[in-house]
C-alpha angles and dihedrals in degrees: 000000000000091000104143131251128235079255091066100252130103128226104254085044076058104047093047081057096054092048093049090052089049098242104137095202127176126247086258100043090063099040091061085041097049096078095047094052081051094050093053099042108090092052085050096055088046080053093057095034092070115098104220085176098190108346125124115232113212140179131190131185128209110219093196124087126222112254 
């Protein structure tokens, strides 16, 4: 099965991702996940399109809550 998704990536592209990562899914598994990586895939390649050069990118997180 290596037909191709609406996202541009076939299963078995899929699957040899998921094994890379280390993630040892199920047919089925992947199959569910599949859309949503699909879904999330072109913010994450604006995310990797910006050019931060030498800047320094930060986050913080505040662990107490307001009253």
């Amino acid at each position: 099965m290596s037909t191709q998704g609406p996202g541009g990536i076939s299963m078995d592209e899929f699957r040899l991702m998921a094994e890379r990562a280390g993630l040892g899914l199920t047919q089925s598994e992947l199959e569910e996940l599949k859309p949503l990586y699909e879904l999330y895939l072109p913010h994450i390649e604006k995310l990797h399109s910006v050019e931060l050069g030498a800047e320094e990118i930060s986050l913080s997180f505040q662990a107490d809550w307001p009253s």
